[in-house]
Backbone as a ProteinNet text record, in pm:
[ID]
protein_1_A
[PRIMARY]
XXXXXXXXXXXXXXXXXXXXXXXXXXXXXXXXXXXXXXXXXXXXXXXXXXXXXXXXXXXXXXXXXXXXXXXXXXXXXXXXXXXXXXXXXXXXXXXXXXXXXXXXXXXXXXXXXXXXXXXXXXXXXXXXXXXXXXXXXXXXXXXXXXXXXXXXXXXXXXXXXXXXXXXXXXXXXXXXXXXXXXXXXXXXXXXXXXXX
[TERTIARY]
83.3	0	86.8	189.5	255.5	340.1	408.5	510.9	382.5	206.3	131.1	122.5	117.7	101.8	213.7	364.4	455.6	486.1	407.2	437.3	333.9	241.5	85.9	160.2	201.2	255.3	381.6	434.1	554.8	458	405.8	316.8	265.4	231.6	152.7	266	401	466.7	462.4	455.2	476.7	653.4	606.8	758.5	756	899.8	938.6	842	890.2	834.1	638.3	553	455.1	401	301.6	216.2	108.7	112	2	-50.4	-124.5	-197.2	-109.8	-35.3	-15.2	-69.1	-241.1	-333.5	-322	-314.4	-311.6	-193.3	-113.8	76	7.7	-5.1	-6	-123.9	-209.7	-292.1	-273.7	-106.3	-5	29.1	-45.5	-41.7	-121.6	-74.8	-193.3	-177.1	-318.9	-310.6	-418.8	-348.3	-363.8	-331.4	-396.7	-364.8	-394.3	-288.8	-315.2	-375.6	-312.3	-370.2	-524.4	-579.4	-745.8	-802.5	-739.8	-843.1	-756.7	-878.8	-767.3	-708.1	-660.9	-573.9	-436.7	-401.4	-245.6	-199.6	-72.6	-44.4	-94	-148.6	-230	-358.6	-420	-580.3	-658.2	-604.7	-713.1	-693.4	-817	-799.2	-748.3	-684.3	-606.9	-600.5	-668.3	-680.5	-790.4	-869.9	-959.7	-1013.8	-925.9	-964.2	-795.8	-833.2	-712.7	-631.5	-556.8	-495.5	-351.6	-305.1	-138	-76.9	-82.5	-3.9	127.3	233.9	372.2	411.7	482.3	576.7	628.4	565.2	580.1	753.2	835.8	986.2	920.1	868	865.6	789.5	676.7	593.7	669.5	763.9	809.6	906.7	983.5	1062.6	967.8	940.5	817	748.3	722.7	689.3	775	843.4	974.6	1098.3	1027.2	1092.1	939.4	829	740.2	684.9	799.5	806.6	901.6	997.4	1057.5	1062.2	992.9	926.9	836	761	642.6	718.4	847	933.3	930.7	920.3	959.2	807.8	720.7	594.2	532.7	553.1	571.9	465.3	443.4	387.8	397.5	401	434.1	318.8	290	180.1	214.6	104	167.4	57	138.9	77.6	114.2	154.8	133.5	258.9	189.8	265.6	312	244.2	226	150.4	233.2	141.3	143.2	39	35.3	38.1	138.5	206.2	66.4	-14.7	-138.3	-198.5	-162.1	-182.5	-69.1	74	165.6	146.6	95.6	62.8	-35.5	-162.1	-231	-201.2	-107.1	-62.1	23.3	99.4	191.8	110.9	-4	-73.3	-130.6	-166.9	-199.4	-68.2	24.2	183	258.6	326.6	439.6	536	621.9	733.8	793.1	949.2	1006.2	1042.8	1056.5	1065.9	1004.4	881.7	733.3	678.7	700	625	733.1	755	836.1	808.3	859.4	829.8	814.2	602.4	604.9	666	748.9	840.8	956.4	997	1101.6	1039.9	971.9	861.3	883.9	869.5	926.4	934.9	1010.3	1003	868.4	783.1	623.8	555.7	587.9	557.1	602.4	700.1	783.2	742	684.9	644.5	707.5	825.9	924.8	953.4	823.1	874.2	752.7	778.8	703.8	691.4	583.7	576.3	507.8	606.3	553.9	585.4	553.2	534.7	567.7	611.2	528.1	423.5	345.9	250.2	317.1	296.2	326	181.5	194.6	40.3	-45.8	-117	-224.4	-303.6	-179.8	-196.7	-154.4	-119	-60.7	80	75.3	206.9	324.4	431.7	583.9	599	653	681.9	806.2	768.9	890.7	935.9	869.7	942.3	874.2	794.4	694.5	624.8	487.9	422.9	412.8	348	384.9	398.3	460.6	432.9	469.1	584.4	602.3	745.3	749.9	819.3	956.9	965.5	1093.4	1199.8	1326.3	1474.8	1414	1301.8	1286.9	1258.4	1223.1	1154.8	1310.2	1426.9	1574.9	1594.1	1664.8	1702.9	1852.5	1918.2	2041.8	2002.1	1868.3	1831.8	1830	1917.2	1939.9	1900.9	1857.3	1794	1673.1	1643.4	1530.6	1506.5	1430.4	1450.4	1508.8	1556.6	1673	1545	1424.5	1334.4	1291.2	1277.7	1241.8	1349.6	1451.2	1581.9	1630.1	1587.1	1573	1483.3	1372.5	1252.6	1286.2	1331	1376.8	1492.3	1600.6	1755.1	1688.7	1547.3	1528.7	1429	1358.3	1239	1350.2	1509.2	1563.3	1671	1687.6	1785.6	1691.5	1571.2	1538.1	1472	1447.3	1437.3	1541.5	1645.9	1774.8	1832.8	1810.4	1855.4	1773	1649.3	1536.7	1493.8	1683	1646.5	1618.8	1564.6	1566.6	1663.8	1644.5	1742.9	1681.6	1681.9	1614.2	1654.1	1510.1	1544.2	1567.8	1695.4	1733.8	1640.8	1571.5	1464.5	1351	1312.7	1225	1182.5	1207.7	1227.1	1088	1050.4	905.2	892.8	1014.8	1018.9	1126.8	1080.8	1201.7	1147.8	1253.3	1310.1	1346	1273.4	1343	1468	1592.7	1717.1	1719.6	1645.8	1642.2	1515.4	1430.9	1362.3	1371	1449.2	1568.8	1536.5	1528.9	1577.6	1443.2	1289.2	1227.6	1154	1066.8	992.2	883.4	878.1	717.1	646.4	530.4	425.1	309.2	199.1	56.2	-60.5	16	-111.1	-195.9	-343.3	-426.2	-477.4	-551.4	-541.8	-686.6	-787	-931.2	-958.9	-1082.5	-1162.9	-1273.2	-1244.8	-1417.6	-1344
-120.8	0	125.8	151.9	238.9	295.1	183.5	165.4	228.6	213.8	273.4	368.8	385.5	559	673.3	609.6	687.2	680.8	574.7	555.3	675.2	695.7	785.6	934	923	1097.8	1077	1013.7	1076.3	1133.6	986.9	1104.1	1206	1257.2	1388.5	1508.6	1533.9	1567.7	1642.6	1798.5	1858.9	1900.6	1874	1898.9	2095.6	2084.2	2293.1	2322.5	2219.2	2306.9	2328.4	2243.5	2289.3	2395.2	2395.8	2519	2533.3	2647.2	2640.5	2813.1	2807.4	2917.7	3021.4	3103.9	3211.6	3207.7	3229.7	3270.4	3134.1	3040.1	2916.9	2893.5	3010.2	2974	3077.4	3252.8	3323.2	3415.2	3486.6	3608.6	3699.1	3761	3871	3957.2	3953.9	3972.6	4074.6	4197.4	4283.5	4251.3	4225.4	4203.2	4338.4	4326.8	4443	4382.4	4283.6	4199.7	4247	4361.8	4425.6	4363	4254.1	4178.9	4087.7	4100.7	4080.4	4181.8	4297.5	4414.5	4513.4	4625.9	4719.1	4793	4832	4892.1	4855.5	4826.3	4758.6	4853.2	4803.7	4896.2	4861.7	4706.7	4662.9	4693.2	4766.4	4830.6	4708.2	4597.2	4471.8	4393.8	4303.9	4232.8	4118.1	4034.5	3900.1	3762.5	3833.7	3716.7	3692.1	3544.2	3515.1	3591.3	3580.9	3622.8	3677.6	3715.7	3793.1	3642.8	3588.8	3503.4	3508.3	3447.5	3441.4	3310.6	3247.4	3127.7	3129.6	3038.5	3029.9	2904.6	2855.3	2741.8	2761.1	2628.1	2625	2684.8	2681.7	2736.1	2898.5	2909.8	3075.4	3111.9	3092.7	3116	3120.8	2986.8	3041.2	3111.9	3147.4	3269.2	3400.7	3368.7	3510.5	3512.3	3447.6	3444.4	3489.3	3458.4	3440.5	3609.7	3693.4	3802	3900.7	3848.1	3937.2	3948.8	3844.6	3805.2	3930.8	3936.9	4037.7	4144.8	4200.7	4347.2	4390.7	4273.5	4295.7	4346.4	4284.7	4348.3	4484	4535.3	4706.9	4751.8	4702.2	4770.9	4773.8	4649.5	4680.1	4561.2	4576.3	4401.4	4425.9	4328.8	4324.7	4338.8	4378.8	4422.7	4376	4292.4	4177.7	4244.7	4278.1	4322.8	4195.1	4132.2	3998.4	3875	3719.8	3638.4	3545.7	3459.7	3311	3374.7	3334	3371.9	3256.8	3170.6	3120.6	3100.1	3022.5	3065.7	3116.5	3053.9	3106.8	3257.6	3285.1	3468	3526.4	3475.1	3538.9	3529.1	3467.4	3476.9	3577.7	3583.9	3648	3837.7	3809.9	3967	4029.6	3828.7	3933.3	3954.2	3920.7	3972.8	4122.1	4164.5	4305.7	4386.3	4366.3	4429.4	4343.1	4375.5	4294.2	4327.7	4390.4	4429.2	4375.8	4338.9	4271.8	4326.8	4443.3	4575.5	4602.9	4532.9	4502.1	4391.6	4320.5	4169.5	4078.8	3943.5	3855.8	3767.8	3767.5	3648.1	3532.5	3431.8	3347.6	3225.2	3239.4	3163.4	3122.6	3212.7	3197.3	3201.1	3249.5	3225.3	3341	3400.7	3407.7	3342.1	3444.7	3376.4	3386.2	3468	3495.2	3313.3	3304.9	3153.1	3042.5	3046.7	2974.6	2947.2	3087.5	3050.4	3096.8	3171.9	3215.7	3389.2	3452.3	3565.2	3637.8	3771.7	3811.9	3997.4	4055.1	4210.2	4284	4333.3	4404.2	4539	4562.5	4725.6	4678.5	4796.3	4769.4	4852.4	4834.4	4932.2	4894.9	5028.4	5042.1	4999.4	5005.6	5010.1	4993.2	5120.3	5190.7	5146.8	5053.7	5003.1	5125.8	5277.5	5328	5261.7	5294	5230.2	5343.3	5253.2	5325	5404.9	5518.5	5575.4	5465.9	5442.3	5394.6	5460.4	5596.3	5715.6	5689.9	5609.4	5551.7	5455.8	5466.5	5350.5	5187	5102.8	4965.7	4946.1	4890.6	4888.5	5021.5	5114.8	5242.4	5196.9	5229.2	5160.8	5271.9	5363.6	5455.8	5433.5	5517.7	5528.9	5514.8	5578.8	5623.8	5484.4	5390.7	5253.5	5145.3	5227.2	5107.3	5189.8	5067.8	5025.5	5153.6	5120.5	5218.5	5347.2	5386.5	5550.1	5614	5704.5	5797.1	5914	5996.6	6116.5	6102.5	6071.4	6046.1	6069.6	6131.9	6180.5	6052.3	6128.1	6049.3	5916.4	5973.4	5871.3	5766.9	5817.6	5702.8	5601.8	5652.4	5514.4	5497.6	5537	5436.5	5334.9	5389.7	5268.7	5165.6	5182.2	5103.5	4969.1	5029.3	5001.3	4893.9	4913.2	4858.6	4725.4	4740.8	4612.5	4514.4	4623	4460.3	4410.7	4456.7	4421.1	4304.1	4321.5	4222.9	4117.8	4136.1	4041.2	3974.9	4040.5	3954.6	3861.8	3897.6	3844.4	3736.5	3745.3	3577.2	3535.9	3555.7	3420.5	3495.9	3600.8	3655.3	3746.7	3800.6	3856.9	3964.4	4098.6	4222.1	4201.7	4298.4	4296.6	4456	4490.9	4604.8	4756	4726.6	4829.5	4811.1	4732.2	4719.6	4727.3	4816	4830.4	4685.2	4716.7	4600.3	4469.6	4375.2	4274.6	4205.4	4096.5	3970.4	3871.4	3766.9	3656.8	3583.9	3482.2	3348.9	3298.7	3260	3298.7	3123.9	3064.6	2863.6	2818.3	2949.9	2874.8	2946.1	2969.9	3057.3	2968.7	2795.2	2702.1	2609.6	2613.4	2576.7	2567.4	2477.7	2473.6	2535.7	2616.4	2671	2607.5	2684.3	2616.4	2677.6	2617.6	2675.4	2632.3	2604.8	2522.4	2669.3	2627.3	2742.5	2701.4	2819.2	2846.7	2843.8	2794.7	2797.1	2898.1	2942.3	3065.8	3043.9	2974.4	2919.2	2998.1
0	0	0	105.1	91	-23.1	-102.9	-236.8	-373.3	-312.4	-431	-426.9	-328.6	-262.6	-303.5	-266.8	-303.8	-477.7	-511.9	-680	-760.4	-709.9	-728.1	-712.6	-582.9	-547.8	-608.4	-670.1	-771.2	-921.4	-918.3	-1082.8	-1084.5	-961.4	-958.7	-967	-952	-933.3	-1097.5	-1097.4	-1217.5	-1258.7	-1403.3	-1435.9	-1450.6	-1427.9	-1407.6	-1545.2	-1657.3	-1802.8	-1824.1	-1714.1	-1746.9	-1701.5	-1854.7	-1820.3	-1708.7	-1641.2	-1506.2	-1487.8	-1432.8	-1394.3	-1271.6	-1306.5	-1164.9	-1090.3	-1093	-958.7	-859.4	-953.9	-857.9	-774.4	-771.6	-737.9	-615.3	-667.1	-546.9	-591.6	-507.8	-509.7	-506	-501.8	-445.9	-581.4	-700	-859.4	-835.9	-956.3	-1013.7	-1194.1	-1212.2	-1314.8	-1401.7	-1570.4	-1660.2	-1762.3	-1810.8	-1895.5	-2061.6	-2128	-2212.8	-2357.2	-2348.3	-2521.6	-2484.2	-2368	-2401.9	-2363.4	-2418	-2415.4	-2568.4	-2581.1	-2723.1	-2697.9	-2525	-2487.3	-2523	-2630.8	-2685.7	-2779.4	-2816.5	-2954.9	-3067.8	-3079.5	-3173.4	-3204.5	-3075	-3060.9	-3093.8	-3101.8	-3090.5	-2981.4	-2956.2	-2841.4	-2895.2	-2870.3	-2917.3	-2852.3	-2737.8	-2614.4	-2593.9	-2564.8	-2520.8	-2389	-2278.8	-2157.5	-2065.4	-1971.7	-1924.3	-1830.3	-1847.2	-1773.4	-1801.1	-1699.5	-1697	-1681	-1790	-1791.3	-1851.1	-1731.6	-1722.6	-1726.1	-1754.1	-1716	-1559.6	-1500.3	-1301.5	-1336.3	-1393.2	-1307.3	-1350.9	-1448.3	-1454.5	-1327.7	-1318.2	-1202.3	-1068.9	-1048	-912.1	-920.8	-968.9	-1002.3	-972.7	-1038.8	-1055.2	-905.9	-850.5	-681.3	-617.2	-635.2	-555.1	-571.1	-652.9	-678.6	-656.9	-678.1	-638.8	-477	-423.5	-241.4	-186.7	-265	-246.9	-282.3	-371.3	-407.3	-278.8	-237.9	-119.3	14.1	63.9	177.6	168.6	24.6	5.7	23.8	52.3	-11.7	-143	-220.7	-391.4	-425.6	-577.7	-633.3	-731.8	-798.8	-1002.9	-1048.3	-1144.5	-1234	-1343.9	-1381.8	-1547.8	-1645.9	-1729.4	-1837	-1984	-1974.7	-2041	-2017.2	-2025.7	-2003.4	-2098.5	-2074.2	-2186.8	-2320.1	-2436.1	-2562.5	-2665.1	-2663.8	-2766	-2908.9	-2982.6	-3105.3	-3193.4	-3196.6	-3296.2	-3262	-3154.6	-3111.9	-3155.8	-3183.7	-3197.2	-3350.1	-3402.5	-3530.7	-3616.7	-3519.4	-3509.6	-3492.2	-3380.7	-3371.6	-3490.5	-3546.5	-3679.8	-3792.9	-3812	-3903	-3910.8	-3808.5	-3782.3	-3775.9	-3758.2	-3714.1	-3773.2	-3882.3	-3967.4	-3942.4	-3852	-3836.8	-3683.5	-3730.9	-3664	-3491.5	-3548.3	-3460.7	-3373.6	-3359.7	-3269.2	-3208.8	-3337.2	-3301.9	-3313.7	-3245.9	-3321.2	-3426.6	-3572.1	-3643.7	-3564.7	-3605.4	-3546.1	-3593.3	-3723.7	-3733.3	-3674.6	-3605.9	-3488.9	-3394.7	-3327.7	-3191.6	-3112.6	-3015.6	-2893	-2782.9	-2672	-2564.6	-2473.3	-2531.7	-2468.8	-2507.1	-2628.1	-2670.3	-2576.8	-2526.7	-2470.5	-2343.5	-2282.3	-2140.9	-2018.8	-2111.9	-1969.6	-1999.1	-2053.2	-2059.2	-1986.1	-1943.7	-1840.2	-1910.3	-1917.3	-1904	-1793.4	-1721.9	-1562.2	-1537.8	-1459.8	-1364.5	-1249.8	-1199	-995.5	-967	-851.4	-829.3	-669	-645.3	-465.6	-378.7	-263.9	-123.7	-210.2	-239.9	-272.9	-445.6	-503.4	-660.3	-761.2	-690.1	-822	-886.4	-1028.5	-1053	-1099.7	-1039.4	-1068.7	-1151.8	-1183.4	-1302.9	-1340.1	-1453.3	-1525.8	-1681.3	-1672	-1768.6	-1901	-1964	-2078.1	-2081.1	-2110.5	-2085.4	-2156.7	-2085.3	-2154.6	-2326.1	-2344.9	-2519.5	-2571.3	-2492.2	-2599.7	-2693.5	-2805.6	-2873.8	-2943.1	-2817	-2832	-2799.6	-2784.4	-2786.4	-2615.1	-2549.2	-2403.7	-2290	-2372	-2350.8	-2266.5	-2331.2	-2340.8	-2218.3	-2177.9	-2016.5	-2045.7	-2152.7	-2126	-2186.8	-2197.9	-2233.5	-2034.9	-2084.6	-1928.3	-1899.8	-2032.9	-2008.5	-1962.6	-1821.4	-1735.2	-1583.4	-1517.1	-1352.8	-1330.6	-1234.9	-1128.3	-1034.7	-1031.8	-996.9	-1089.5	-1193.8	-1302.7	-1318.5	-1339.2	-1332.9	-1238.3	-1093.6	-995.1	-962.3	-1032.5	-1016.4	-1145	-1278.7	-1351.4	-1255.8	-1209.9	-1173.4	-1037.6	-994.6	-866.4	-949.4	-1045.1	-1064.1	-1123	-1225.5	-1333.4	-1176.6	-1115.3	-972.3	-917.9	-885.2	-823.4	-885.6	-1040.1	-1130.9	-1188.5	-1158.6	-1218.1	-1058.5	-993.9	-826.6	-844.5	-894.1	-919.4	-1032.9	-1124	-1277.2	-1356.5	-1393.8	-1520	-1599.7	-1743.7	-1790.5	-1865.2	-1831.4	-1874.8	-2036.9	-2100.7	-2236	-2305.6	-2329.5	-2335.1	-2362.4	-2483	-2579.6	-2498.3	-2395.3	-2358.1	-2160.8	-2112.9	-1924.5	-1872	-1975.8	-1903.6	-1921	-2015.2	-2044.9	-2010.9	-1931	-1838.6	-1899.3	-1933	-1954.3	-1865.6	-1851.1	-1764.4	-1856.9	-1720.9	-1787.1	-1861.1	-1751.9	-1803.3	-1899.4	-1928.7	-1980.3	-2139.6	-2184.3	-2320.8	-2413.6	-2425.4	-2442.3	-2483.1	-2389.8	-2400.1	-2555.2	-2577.8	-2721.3	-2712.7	-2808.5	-2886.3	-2861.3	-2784.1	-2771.8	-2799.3	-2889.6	-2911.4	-2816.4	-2667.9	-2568.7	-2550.7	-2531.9	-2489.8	-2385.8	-2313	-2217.7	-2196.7	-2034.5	-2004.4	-2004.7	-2046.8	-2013.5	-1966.9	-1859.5	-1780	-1641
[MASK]
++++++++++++++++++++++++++++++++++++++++++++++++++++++++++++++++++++++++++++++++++++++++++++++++++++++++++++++++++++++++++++++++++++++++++++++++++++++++++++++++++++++++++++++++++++++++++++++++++++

């Protein structure tokens, strides 16, 4: 009986690469889930419903650095996660340029499962200045643009610090987009996601 038991609770055991739900990890999320609404640069909605699905190592990473934003008074604000290759397809049809979207011939890492777009919002849910808003697609957007208050690239210098301290790897042109540094590697995936 015991040898079934421990044979049962090994199968249940998820591997790092699947896909799972955030909310089911922590409740400590603000979510602003820009591509199921036309608040995007695409002005279309692209998403069924607002959810955040990760690959379990992204997710606990992502816990695990939004544990420590919370010591300061802070929480991440996801403005998109998991993107399934047929949305990334979808988005390159409305936006053909590389410059924006990624060819879903090469995929991204939104496909992949290990890429993340965030803010912080302090106490109260306002959010950080971070000197341009999500999806601005300027010289003002890159992590090494400096003509910016001395507050704005401290609040930049403080979200990629404690996202790089838990596994990820900032993406230059972009202050709002982390990379899981292990999951670089993972395969394209077109899994979708419940909307019940």
């Amino acid at each position: 009986m015991q040898a079934q038991l421990e044979c049962y609770t090994s199968d249940t055991v998820l591997a790092d690469t699947t896909f799972v739900n955030l909310k089911d990890y922590s409740k400590e999320f603000v979510y602003d889930m820009k591509y199921a609404t036309e608040d995007n640069f695409l002005k279309a909605k692209v998403y069924d419903c607002a959810e955040c699905l990760l690959r379990l190592k992204t997710v606990q990473a992502l816990v695990s650095a939004n544990e420590d934003f919370m010591k300061d008074g802070y929480k991440i604000k996801l403005f998109d996660c998991y993107r399934p290759l047929s949305i990334q397809k979808k988005m390159w049809e409305i936006v053909s340029n590389a410059e924006y979207v990624a060819d879903p011939k090469k995929g991204s890492i939104h496909n992949r499962g290990g890429a993340v777009d965030i803010s912080l919002v302090d106490a109260t849910g306002k959010e950080l200045d971070m000197g341009t808003p999500f999806d601005f697609f300027g010289i003002q957007a890159s992590h090494n643009y400096t003509k910016l208050s001395k507050k704005v690239l401290s609040n930049r210098k403080y979200l990629k610090k404690v996202m790089v301290r838990n596994g990820f790897n900032s993406f230059d042109s972009e202050w709002w987009h982390y990379n899981l540094k292990t999951g670089l590697k993972d395969a394209v995936s077109n899994q979708k996601w419940n909307c019940e």
